[in-house]
C-alpha angles and dihedrals in degrees: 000000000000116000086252101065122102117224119279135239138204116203134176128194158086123321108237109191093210096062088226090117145352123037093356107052084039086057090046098049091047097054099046099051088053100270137110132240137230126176146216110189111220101178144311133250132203112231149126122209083279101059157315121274090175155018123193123181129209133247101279083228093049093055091039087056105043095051092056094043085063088041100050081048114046127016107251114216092199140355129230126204128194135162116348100205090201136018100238085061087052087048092043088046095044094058088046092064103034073079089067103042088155092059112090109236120200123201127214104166126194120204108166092083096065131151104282088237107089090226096053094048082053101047083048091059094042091041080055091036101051090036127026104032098067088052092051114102091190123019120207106210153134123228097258081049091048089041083047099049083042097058109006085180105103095201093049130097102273110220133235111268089244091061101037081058094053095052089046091057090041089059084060106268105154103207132008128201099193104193119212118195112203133172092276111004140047108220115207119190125183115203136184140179098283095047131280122344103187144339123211121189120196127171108267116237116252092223132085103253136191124215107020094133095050099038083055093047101042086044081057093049097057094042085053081049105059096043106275114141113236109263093045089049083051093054095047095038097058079052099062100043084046085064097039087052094048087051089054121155135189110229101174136004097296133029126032111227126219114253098235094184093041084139091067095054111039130082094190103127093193094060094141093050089103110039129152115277129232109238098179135341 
C-alpha cells in the first residue's frame, strides 16, 4: 500500500438516511479520525431522527460478496460491525472475517432494530452471539446487549452483567467496553480476561441522541487501525465522541445527532478543556 494511503476500514452494516447511525456515522467518524471507509451494506432501514418505520436486510450472499470483493481488493487495517439486521447476514459476516483472523475486528451491536417477530430477534443475538463475538478483539455494549448476547433466549434467567462479561470473554472476546448510562454520568469499563482494565465517567447529554455506540465503535476501529493498542484506542476514542457530543446538533424534529467534525468546526481554543475523566485503570 503507498505511503499515501489512510487506513483502511472495513465496516458492515445498515444504511441510516439521517446520518445519525450505521453506515453513515461509521463513514463520518472514519473520516474524521484520518482513515478511510468501505463499506458492506447489511440492510436499510427507513427513518427520520424520531424513529424507525422499517428495517430491510440484504441477501446473506450479496453481503458475503461484496465484503471480499473489497478484501481481495484493498488490505483492511480493521474491521466494524454494526447491526446485523438477520442472522443469516451475521452467519454469512462472520465466515468472511474468520479469513482474516489477524485483522482486529470491533463490535458495536444494535439490537433495537430487530426483526419485529420476537424468534428471529432471538436467532439474530445467539447467531452474534455463537459466532461473532469469539472472533471479536473489542465489543461495543450496554449491560441489557451484553445480557442479551450472554443469554439470546428471552424466556430464559437473564444473567447479572458481571457474569454475562465473563462468558463473553470465556467464548474468546478479547476486550469489552461495557457502557452505563446514569442520571448524570455515562460509566465506561473496559475488561478483559484477567479483570478490569479502566473506567472512564463523563457527564451524560441531556439530549436524546442517535449513534453513540457506532460513533464509539467506529471511532475504536480507526485508532486499532492506525496502530494504537486497545486500551489506549479506548481512551482517545471516548474523547472524541465526548466532544462530538458535546458539538451536537439537531438536524430534524427527534434525535440530536454527534458532531463528528466538530474540529472542523470549532474555534474554541480551549477544546480539551472537558474531557472524560478517568475514574479508575
Amino acid at each position: 500500500m503507498p505511503s499515501d494511503t489512510p487506513p483502511i476500514v472495513l465496516t458492515f452494516g445498515l444504511s441510516d438516511p439521517t446520518g445519525g447511525g450505521g453506515l453513515q456515522a461509521d463513514l463520518l467518524t472514519l473520516a474524521s479520525m484520518g482513515c478511510h471507509g468501505v463499506t458492506a451494506l447489511t440492510g436499510y432501514t427507513v427513518r427520520d431522527s424520531a424513529g424507525c418505520d422499517e428495517v430491510t436486510g440484504l441477501d446473506p450472499e450479496t453481503v458475503a460478496t461484496q465484503a471480499r470483493m473489497l478484501l481481495e481488493d484493498m488490505p483492511i487495517a480493521a474491521f466494524k460491525v454494526g447491526a446485523g439486521a438477520r442472522a443469516e447476514v451475521v452467519s454469512a459476516i462472520a465466515e468472511v472475517v474468520a479469513d482474516y483472523d489477524d485483522v482486529p475486528l470491533i463490535l458495536a451491536p444494535d439490537f433495537t432494530l430487530d426483526d419485529e417477530h420476537v424468534l428471529a430477534a432471538e436467532e439474530l443475538r445467539e447467531a452474534m452471539a455463537d459466532l461473532l463475538v469469539p472472533q471479536t478483539t473489542l465489543l461495543v455494549a450496554d449491560s441489557a446487549t451484553l445480557i442479551a448476547l450472554a443469554q439470546p433466549d428471552g424466556d430464559a434467567e437473564a444473567p447479572s452483567v458481571d457474569a454475562a462479561i465473563a462468558h463473553l470473554l470465556a467464548t474468546g472476546c478479547e476486550y469489552i467496553l461495557a457502557m452505563e448510562t446514569g442520571t448524570h454520568r455515562v460509566v465506561n469499563t473496559l475488561y478483559c480476561e484477567d479483570g478490569q482494565l479502566r473506567q472512564d465517567l463523563w457527564d451524560r447529554s441531556t439530549n436524546p441522541m442517535m449513534g453513540v455506540t457506532d460513533t464509539l465503535g467506529a471511532a475504536i476501529a480507526a485508532l486499532l487501525a492506525n496502530g494504537q493498542e486497545p486500551p489506549e484506542a479506548v481512551r482517545e476514542a471516548q474523547e472524541y465522541v465526548y466532544q462530538a457530543v458535546q458539538g451536537a446538533f439537531r438536524p430534524g424534529m427527534g434525535a440530536w445527532l454527534p458532531d463528528r467534525f466538530f474540529w472542523a468546526r470549532s474555534n474554541d481554543t480551549d477544546a480539551d478543556e472537558a474531557s472524560p475523566g478517568e475514574a479508575k485503570q
